[in-house]
C-alpha positions as CSV (number, residue, x, y, z in Angstrom):
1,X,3.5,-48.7,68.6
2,X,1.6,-51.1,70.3
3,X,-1.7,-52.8,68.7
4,X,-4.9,-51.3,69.8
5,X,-7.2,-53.2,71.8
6,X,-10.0,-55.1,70.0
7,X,-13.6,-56.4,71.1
8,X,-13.1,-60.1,72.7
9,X,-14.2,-63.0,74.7
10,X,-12.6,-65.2,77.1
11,X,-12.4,-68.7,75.8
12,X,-11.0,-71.6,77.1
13,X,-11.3,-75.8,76.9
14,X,-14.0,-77.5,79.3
15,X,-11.1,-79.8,81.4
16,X,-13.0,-82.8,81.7
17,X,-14.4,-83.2,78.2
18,X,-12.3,-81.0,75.9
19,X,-15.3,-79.1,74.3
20,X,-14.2,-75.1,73.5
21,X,-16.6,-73.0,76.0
22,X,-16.9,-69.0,76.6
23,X,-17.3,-67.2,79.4
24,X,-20.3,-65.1,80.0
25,X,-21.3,-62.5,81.5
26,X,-22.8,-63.9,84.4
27,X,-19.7,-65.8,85.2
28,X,-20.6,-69.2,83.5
29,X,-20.0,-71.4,80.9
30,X,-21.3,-71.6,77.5
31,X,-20.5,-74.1,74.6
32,X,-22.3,-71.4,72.5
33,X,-20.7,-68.5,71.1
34,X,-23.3,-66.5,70.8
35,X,-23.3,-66.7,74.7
36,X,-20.1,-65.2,75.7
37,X,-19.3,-61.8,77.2
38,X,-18.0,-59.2,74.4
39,X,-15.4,-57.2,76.1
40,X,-14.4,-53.8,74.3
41,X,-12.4,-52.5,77.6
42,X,-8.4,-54.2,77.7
43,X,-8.5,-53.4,81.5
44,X,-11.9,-55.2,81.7
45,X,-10.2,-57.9,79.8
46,X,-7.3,-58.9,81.7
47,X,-10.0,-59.3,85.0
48,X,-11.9,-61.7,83.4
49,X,-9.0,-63.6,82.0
50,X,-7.8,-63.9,85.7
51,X,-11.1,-65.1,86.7
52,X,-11.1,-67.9,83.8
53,X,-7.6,-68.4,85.2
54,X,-8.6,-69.0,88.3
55,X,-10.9,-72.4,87.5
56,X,-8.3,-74.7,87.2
57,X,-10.8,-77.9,87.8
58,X,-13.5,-76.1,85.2
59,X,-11.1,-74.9,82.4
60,X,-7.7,-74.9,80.7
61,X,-6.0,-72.7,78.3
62,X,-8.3,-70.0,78.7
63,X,-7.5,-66.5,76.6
64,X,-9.0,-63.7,75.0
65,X,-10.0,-64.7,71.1
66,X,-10.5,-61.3,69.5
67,X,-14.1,-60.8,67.5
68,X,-15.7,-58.4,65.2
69,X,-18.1,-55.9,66.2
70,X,-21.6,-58.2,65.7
71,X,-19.1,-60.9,67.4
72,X,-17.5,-62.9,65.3
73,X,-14.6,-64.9,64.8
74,X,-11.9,-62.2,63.1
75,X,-9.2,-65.2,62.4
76,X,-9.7,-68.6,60.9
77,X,-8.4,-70.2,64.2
78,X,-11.3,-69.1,66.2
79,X,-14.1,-70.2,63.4
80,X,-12.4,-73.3,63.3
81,X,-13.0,-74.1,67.3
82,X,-16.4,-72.7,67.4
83,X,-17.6,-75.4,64.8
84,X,-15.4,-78.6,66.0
85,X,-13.6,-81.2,63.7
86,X,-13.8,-80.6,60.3
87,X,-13.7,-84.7,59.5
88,X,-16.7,-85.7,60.3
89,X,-20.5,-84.6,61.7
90,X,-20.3,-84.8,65.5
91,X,-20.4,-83.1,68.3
92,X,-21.2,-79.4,68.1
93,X,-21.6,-80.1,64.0
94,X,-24.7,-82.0,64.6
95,X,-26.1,-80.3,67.5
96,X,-25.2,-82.0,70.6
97,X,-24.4,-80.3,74.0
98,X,-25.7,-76.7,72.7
99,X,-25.9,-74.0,75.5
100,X,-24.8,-73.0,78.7
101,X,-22.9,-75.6,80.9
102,X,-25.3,-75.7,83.8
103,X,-23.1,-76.2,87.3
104,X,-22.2,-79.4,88.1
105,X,-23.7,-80.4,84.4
106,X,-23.2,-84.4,83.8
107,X,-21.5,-84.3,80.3
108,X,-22.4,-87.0,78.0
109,X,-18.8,-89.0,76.8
């Protein structure tokens, strides 16, 4: 029997700096979780993981990370990228490039 569909976003890695971004609604990109689209519908789903698919110069890897209800990480995995490196403060950890990617957004490296 196959596994029932769960809520998810599309998530993916930014191609030029690395940093783990979600899609939104409005078709951007946000570094912030809180941001992304929740999708309940598995049709609904597979389209917007064919439209993250289909950025090849804006993203890599993109897929759909399953999330609870109030949309939150449901494995480890998922926590783990939404909060960066574990072995030191940076990045995301100490509050640097919060927020949606604005289009054609410099990006500090």
């Amino acid at each position: 029997m196959p596994k029932s569909f769960s809520p998810s976003v599309v998530t993916a890695n930014d191609l030029l700096i690395g940093d783990v971004i979600y899609l939104t609604a409005q078709d951007g990109w946000s570094r912030d979780l809180a941001d992304a689209e929740l999708i309940t519908d598995e049709a609904h789903a597979q389209i917007r993981l064919i439209d993250a698919n289909a950025q090849p110069g804006t993203v890599v890897g993109a897929y759909l990370a399953e999330m609870s209800a109030n949309q939150q990480p449901t494995h480890f995995r998922e926590d783990f990228r939404r909060t960066g490196p574990s072995n030191y403060a940076h990045g995301k950890q100490v509050g640097a490039l919060p927020g949606p990617l604005a289009q054609g957004e410099e990006v500090m490296r």
